[in-house]
C-alpha positions in Angstrom: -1.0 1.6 -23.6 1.1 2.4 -26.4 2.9 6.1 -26.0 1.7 6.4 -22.4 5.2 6.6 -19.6 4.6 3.8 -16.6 5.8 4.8 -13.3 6.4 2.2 -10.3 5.0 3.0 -7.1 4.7 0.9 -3.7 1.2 0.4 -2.8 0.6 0.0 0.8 -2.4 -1.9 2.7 -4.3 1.2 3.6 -4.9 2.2 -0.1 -5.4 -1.6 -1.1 -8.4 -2.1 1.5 -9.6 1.1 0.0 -9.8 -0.1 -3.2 -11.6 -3.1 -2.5 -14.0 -1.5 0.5 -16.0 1.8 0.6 -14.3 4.0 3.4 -13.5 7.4 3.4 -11.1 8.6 0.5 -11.8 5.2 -1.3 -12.9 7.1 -4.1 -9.5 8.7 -4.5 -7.4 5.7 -3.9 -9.9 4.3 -6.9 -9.0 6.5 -9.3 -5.4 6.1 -8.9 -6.3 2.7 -10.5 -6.4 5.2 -13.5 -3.1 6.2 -14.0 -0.4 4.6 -15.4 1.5 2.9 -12.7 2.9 -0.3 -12.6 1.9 -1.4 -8.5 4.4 -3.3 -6.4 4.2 -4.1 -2.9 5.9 -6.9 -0.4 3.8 -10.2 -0.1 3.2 -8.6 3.4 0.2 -6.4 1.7 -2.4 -9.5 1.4 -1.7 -10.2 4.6 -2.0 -6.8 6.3 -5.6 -6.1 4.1 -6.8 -9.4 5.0 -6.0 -8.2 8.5 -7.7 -5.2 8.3 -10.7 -6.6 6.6 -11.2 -8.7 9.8 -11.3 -6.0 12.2 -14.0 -4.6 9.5 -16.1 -7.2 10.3 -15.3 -7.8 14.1 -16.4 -3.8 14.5 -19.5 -4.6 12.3 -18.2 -2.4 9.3 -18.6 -4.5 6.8 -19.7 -8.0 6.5 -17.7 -11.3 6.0 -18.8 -12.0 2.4 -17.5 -8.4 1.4 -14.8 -8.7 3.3 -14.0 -12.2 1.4 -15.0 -10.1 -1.6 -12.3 -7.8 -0.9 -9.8 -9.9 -0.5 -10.5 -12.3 -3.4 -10.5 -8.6 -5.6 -6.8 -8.2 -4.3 -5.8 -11.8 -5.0 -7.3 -11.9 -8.1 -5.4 -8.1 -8.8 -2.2 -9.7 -8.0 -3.2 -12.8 -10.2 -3.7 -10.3 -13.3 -0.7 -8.6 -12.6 -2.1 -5.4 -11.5 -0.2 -5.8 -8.4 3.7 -7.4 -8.1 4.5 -8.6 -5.2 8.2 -8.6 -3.9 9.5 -11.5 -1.6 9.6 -10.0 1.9 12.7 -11.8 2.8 14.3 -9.5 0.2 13.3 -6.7 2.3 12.7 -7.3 5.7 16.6 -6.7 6.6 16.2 -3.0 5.8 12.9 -2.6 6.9 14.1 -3.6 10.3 17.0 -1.5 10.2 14.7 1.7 9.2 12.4 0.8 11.9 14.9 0.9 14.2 16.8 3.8 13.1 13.2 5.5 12.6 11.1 4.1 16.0 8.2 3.1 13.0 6.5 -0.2 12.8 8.6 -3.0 11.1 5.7 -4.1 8.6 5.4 -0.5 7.8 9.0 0.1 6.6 8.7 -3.0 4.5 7.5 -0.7 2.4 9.2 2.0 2.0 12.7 -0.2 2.1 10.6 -1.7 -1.1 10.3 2.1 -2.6 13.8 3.2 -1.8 15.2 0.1 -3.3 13.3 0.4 -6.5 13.4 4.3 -5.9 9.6 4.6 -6.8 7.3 6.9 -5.1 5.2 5.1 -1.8 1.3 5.1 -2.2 -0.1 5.4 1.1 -3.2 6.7 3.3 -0.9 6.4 6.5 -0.2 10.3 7.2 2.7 9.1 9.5 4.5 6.8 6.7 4.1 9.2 4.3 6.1 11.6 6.7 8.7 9.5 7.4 9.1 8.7 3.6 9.4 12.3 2.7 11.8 12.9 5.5 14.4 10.2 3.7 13.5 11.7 0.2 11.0 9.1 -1.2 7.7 10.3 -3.4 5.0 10.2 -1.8 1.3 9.7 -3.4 -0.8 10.3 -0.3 -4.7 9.9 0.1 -6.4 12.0 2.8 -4.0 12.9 5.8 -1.3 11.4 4.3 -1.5 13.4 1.4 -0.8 16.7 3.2 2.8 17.5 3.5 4.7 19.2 6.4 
């Protein structure tokens, strides 16, 4: 959109399921689809919301064609250029060594070593992320729990 700033942010797999799959605070991570942000995320996001679609269906959430739905949405999202994906092998060094220095879950810190290298904000549902994000200074654009700052 002509005249209209882009910002970068890091989309995380909590806020991608959401926008694929009703859940609670889906129609907030939705209308962040309204803003003008460019979406990056590691290649580690279709894996991790195709991973959480399947324990959507093995719980009887959702069934296997939406969760196929879902996932073809993200794919297609990334296809379109909605979402960029970032090798992981460019960041899973420094996720590690956040992980370590942090006691938080390697695939998690992929990331937010992917916002502080691109020093964008992080896009997240996971209230604990988003903690440890604001604790080393990165943006934070938090649905529901993760929303709510210290």
């Amino acid at each position: 959109m002509p005249g209209v700033e882009t910002s970068s942010s890091v989309l995380d797999a909590s806020i991608a399921v959401k926008w694929v799959i009703e859940e609670p605070e889906s129609e907030a991570a939705t209308a962040l689809l309204r803003r003008p942000v460019a979406w990056i995320a590691p290649r580690l996001l279709l894996v991790e919301a195709a991973s959480a679609l399947r324990r959507k269906v093995a719980n009887g959430d959702v069934r296997a064609s939406t969760a196929t739905a879902g996932l073809s949405a993200l794919l297609a999202a990334v296809e379109q250029g909605t979402i960029r994906l970032v090798e992981d092998e460019r960041l899973v060094a420094d996720a590690l060594s956040l992980a370590i220095e942090s006691g938080h879950k390697v695939p998690d810190c992929m990331y937010l070593a992917l916002a502080e290298r691109e020093g964008c904000a992080l896009t997240t549902g996971d209230a604990r992320l988003a903690q440890l994000a604001r604790s080393r200074g990165t943006a934070v654009i938090g649905i529901g729990a993760a929303g709510v700052s210290p």
